[in-house]
C-alpha positions in Angstrom: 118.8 125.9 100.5 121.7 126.9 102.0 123.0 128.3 98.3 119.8 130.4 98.8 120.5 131.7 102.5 124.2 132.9 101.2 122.4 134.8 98.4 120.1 136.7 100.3 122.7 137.8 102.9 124.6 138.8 100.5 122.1 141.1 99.1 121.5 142.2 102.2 124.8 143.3 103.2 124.8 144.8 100.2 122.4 147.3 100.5 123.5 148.0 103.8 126.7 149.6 102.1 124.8 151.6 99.6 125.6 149.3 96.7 122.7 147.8 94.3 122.6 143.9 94.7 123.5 141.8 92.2 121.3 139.9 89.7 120.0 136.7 91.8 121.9 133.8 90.3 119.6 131.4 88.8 119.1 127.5 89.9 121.9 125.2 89.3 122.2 123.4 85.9 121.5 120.2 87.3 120.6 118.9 91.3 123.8 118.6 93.5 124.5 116.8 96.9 122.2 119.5 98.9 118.5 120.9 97.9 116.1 122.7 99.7 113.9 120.9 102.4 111.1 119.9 101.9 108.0 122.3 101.8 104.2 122.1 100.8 101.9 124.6 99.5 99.2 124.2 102.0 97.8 126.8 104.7 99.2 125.9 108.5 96.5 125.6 111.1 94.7 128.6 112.1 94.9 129.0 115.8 93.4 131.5 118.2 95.6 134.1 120.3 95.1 132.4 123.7 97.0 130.9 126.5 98.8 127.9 124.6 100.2 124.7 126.0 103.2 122.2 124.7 103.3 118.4 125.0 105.7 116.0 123.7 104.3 113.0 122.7 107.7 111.3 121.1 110.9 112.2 120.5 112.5 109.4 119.1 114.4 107.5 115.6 113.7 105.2 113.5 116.4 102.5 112.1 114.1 99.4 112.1 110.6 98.3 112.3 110.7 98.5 116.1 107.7 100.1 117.0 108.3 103.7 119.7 106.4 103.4 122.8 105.8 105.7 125.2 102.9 108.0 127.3 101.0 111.1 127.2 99.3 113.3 129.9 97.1 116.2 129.2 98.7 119.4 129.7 98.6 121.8 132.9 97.6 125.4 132.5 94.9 125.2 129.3 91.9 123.4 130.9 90.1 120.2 129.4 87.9 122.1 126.7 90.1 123.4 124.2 89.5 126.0 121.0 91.8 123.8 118.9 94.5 121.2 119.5 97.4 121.2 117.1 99.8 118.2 116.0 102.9 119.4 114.8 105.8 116.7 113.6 109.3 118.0 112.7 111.7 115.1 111.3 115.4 115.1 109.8 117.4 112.8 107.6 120.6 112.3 105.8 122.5 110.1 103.6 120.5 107.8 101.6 117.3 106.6 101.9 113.4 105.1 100.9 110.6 107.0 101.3 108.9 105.5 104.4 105.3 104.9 105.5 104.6 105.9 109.2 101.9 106.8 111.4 101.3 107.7 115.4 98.0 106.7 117.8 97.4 108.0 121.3 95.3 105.6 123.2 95.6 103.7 120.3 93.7 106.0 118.0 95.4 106.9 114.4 96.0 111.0 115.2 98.5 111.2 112.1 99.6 108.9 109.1 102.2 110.0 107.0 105.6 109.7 104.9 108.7 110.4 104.9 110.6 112.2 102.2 113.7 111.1 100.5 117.2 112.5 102.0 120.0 114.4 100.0 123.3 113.1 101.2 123.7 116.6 103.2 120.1 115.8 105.0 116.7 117.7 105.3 114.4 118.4 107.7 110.8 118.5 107.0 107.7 119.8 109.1 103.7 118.5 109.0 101.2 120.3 110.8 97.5 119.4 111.5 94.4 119.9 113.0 93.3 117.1 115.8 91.3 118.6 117.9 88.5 116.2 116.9 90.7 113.9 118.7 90.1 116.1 121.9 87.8 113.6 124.0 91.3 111.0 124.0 93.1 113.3 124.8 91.8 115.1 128.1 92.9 112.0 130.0 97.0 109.8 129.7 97.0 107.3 127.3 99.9 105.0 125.7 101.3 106.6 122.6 102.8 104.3 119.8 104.7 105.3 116.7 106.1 103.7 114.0 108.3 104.9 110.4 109.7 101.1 109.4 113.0 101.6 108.2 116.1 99.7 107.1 119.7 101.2 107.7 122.7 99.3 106.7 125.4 100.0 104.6 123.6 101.1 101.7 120.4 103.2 103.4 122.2 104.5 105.7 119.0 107.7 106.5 118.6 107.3 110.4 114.5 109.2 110.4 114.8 111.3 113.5 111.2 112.5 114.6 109.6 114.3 117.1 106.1 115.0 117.9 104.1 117.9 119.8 100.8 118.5 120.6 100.0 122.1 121.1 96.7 123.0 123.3 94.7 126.6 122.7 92.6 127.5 125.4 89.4 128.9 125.2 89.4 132.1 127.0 86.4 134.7 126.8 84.8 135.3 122.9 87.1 132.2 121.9 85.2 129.5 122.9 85.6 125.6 123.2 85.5 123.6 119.7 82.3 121.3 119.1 84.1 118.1 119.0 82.7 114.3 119.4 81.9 112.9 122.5 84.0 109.8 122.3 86.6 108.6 120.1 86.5 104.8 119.6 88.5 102.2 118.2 87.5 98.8 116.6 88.5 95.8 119.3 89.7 92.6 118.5 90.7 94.9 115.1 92.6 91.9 113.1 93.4 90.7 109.0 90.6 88.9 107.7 91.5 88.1 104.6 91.6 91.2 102.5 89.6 92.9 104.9 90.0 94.4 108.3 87.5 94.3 111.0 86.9 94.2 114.5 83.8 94.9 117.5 82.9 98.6 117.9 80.3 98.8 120.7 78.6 102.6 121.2 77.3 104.4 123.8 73.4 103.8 124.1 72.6 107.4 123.8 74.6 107.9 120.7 73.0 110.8 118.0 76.1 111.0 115.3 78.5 108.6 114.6 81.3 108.8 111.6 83.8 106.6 111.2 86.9 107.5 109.8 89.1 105.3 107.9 93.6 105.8 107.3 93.3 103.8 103.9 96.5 103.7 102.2 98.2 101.3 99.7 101.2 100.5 101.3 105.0 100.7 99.6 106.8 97.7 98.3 104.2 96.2 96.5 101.4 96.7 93.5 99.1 98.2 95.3 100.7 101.2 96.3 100.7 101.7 92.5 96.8 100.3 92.0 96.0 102.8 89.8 98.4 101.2 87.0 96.8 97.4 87.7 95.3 95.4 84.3 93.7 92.2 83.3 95.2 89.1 83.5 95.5 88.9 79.4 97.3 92.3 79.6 101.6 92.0 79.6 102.0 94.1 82.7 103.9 93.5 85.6 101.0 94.3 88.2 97.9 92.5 87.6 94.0 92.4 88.8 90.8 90.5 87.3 89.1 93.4 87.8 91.5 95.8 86.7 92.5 99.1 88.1 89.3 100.1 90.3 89.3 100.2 93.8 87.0 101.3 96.3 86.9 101.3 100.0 84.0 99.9 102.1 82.6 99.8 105.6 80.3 97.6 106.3 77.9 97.0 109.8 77.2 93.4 110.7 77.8 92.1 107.6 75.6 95.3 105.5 77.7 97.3 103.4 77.2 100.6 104.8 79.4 102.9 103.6 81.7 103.2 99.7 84.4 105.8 99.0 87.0 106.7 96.4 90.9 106.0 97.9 93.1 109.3 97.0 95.5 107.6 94.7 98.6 109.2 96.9 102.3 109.3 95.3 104.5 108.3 98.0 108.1 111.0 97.6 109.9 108.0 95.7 106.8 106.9 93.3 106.7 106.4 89.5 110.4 106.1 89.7 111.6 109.3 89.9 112.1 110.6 93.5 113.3 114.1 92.0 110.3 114.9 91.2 109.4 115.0 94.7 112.3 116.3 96.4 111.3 119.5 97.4 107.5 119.6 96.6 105.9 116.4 97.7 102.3 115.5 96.0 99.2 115.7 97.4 98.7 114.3 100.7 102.1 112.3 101.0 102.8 113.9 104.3 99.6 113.7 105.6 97.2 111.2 104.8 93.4 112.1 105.4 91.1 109.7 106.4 88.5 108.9 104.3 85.3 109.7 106.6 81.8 107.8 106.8 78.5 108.8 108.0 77.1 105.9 110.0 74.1 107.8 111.9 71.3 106.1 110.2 72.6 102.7 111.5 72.8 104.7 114.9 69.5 102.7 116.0 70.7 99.8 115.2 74.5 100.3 116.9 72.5 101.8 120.0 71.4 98.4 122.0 74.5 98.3 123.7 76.0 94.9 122.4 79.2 95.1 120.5 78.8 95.0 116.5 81.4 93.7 113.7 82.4 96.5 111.8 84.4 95.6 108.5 86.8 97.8 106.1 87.5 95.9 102.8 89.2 97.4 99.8 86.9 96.4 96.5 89.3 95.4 93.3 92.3 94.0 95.3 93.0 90.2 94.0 91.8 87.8 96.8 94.9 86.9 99.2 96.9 90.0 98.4 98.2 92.5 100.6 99.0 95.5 100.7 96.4 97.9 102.2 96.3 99.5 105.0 92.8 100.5 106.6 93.4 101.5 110.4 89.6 103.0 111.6 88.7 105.4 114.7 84.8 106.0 114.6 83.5 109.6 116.5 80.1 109.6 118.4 78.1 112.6 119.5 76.2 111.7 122.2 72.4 113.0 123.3 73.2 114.4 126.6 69.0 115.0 127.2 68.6 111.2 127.1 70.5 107.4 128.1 69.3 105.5 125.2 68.1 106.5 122.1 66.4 104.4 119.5 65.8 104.0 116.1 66.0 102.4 112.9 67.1 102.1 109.4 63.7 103.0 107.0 65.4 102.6 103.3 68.0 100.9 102.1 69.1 101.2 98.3 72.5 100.2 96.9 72.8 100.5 93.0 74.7 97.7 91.1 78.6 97.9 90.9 79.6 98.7 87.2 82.0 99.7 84.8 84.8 97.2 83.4 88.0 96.8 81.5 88.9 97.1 77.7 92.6 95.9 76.9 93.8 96.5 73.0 97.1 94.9 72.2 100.0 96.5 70.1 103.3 98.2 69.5 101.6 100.7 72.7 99.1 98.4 74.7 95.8 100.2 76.2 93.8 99.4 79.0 90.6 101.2 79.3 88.9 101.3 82.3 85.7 102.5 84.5 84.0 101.6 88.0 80.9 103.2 89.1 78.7 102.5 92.5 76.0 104.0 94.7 74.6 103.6 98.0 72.2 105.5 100.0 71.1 104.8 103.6 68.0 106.3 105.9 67.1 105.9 108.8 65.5 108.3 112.2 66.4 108.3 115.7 64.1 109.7 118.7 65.7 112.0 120.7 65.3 114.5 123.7 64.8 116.7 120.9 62.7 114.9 118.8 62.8 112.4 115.4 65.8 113.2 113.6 66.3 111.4 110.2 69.4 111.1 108.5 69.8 110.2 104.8 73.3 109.6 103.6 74.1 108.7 99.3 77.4 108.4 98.0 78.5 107.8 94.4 81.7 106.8 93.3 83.0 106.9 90.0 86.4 106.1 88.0 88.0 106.2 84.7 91.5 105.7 83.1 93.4 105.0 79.9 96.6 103.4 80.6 99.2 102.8 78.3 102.7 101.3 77.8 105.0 99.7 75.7 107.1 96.6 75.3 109.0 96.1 78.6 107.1 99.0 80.3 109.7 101.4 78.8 106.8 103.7 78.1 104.3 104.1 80.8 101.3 106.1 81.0 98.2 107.1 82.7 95.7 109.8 82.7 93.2 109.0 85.1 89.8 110.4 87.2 88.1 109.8 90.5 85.2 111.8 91.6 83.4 111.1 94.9 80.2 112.5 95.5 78.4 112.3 99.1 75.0 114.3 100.1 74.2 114.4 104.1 70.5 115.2 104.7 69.6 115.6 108.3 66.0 116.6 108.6 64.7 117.5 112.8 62.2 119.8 114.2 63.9 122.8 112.4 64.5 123.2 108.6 66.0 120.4 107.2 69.9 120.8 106.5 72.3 119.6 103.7 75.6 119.0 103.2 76.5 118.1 99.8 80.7 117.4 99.3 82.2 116.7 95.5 85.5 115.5 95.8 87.7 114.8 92.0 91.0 112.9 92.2 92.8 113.4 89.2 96.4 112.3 87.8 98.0 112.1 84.6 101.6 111.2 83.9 104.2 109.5 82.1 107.2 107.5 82.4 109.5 107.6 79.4 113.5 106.0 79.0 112.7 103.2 81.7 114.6 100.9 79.9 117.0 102.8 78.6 120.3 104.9 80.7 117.9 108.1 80.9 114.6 108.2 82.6 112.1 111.1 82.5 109.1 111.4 84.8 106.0 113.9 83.3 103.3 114.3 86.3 100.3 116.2 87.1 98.0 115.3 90.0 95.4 116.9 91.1 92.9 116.8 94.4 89.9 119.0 94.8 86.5 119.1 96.4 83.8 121.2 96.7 81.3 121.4 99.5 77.9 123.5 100.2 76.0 123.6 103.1 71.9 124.2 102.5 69.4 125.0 105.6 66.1 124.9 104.6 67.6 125.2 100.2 69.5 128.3 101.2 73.3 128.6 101.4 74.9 128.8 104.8 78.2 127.3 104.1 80.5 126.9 101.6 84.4 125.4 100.9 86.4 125.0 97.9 89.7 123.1 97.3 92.0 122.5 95.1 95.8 121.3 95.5 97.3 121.1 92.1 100.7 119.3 91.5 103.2 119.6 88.3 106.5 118.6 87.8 109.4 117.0 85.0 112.4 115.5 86.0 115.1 113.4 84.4 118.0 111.0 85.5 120.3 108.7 84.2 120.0 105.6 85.9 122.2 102.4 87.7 124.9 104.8 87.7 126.8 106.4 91.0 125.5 109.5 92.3 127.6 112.1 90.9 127.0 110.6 87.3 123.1 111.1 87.4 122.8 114.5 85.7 119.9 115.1 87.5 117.4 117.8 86.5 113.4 118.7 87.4 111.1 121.5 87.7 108.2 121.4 89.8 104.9 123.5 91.4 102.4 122.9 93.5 99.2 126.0 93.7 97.0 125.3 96.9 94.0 127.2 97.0 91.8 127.0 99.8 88.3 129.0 100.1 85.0 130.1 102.1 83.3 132.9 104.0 85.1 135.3 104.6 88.9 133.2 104.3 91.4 132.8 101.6 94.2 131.1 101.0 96.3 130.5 97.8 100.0 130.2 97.4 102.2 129.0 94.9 105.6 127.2 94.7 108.0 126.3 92.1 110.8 124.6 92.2 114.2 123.9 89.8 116.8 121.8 90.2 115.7 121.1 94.2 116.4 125.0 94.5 113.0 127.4 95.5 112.5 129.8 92.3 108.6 130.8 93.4 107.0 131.3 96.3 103.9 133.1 95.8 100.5 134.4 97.7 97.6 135.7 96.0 95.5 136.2 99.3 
């Protein structure tokens, strides 16, 4: 970066003197002791022009799994009813470090998860920015804050992961107006490990009209299922295993009744598939900010309404029984009726299709493991409100495929992979009925080479996209597309010091982001941890 930042002055100066610049010097050969910080492809928060207000929620480091506590108060100056609320996380590290898995909850609900990127010896900083206004109803009053990037520094990691954390506030002020956000923002209590699930008691106001819940689901580092993408049958010679294979899914279940399915994002972490320069500058998909995967509970709403608490479980489908390694933290959102202080109702159909899908393995010089999961689930049920009957119907379908391959001692190792999760919201009321119909596809496809040998190459594309339309009586009134599309090749030699690694990689990451009347699409590319592209279409 700073390479870059001499360059450009240069040129600068330059033409200041009347002289034509010189030719821009290309990217290095190979990656040196210093690279450009990290940076991601993605649009920052749109925010209106409005009185703004700052609050620090931490300001802290990280050097062991020590949890930072401290508190937050709402800010002065920006009322309680804001246009949007803005999280914004600026960190720094140096020296020589893991990736790290963090995350930060206010009141104890999950605002942000998130990891860290890995440090050149000269150190980086790094900056996330997202949208939590939703959040808005925990934070108009003080609550505890707690935040937590496990790390280890000794002699060898030495990376001290310096963080801190603001909270920005718009105000609504004349045309801008205050954002329709839940009512209340709950967490599970009593929210404990049982088994390979997580659940706990969520009790909802009586007069509760919408309820989502929302669920962090990550496969944590340090073990196989941060990489459970790759996992085979037990008759397979691979050094992460499942019965079942490779398929996950995540559930959420109400009182025992599966009641929601999803498709985890199958998120590389900025050291993963054994090649952290690939991800040095450009970090995959989601790495630094981990979206929740979201559920539409309203047609259990009757049912959650009486008042009495309810167990609510999140369970991870595929993971082998007493194995950890997932983490599924939940905050669930309610809209209340404000017309009425108890609304009832009930579930009217119920139909959950039969898991399917399997594994094939076929031995040889390069072993294969073929796989495929499939499921469905679709929920109705009505409430009575001050405005009238409102039935919800919710179906979801997941589906998965893959083709993994390796060879002997996993010095080859390959997948090309496919997740699509499909999810139609029908909410039918006194008006036209209204539907909101989301496809989300997860796709990867990459390849380890050399892994046993003194040079490793990494090939990887991933891919996240999803597609939604909104329908109000069968004609269009919303729309969103988007699609974050990841590339990169780098190679190392390995077990050797530092200076010795002959280093190389290219990378580029195209987000495009699109509906009425907005547009965003830019383009990196990267080369040797040096910026060659950065590019905007819009």
């Amino acid at each position: 970066m700073r390479r870059l930042l001499l360059a450009l002055c240069a040129a600068v100066t330059a033409l200041a003197l009347g002289a034509a610049p010189a030719a821009a010097a290309g990217p290095p050969a190979e990656f040196g002791t210093d690279w450009h910080d990290p940076i991601t492809a993605g649009p920052p928060v749109a925010t209106p022009d409005t009185t703004s207000c700052h609050v620090t929620v931490a300001d802290t480091e990280f050097r062991d799994y020590t949890p930072y506590k401290g508190s937050y108060a709402p800010p002065e100056g920006c009322g309680d009813r804001w246009n949007k609320v803005v999280l914004r996380l600026d960190g720094s590290v140096a020296g020589r470090q893991y990736d790290r898995l963090g995350y930060l909850r206010i009141g104890g609900v999950e605002v942000l998860r998130t990891s860290t990127p890995e440090p050149s010896p000269e150190g980086i900083t790094w900056h996330v920015e997202k949208d939590v206004t939703r959040y808005a109803a925990t934070l108009r009053t003080g609550q505890p804050v707690e935040m937590l990037i496990g790390n280890t520094v000794n002699e060898t990691y030495t990376g001290v992961i310096k963080v801190k954390a603001t909270l920005t506030f718009y105000a609504a002020e004349g045309r801008v107006k205050p954002a329709a956000t839940p009512d209340r923002v709950l967490t599970l209590d009593g929210a404990h490990e049982a088994g390979t699930a997580y659940e706990g008691a969520l009790t909802v106001p009586r007069n509760s009209e919408r309820i989502v819940a929302e669920v962090y689901a990550t496969g944590s580092g340090g073990g196989c299922e941060e990489f459970w993408y790759l996992a085979v049958p037990e008759a397979a010679p691979y050094s992460c295993k499942a019965a079942g294979g490779p398929h996950r899914e995540v559930r959420i279940a109400v009182d025992g009744k599966l009641a929601g399915i999803a498709a985890p994002h199958p998120t590389v972490w900025t050291g993963g598939w054994s090649n952290p320069f690939l991800w040095y500058v450009i970090p995959g998909p989601r790495a630094f900010d981990v979206r929740p995967v979201e559920y539409d509970l309203t047609p259990f709403a009757g049912q959650l309404n009486d008042g009495k608490p309810h167990r609510i479980t999140v369970s991870v489908a595929g993971v082998p029984e007493g194995q950890s390694g997932w983490s599924t933290p939940t905050n669930v959102l309610v809209w209340q009726d404000a017309g009425a202080s108890r609304v009832t109702g009930a579930v009217t159909s119920y139909e959950e299709g039969t898991p399917g899908g399997g594994t094939a393995y076929r031995p040889g010089t390069e072993h294969r493991v073929t796989a495929e999961g499939h499921h469905s689930l679709t929920v109705s049920g009505y409430l009575d409100t001050s405005h009238g009957r409102v039935a919800t119907t919710v179906a979801r379908r997941v589906d998965a495929s893959s083709v993994h391959r390796w060879t002997a001692g996993e010095d080859t190792d390959a997948l090309d992979a496919r997740w699509t999760d499909d999810e139609s919201v029908t909410v039918r009321g006194r008006g036209p009925a209204v539907t909101t119909r989301t496809h989300r596809a997860y796709t990867m496809d990459g390849e380890i080479t050399g892994a046993a040998g003194p040079r490793l190459r990494t090939v990887m594309t991933a891919g996240d996209r999803a597609d939604s339309v909104t329908l109000r009586g069968g004609r269009r009134t919303g729309w969103s597309r988007l699609d974050d599309t990841y590339s990169g090749d780098a190679e190392y030699n390995q077990n050797v010091p530092r200076d010795q690694r002959h280093a190389t990689g290219v990378s580029r990451e195209r987000h495009r982001l699109l509906g009425p009347g907005s547009c965003w699409d830019r383009t990196l590319a990267t080369a040797q941890g040096e910026l060659t592209e950065d590019r905007s279409r819009c």
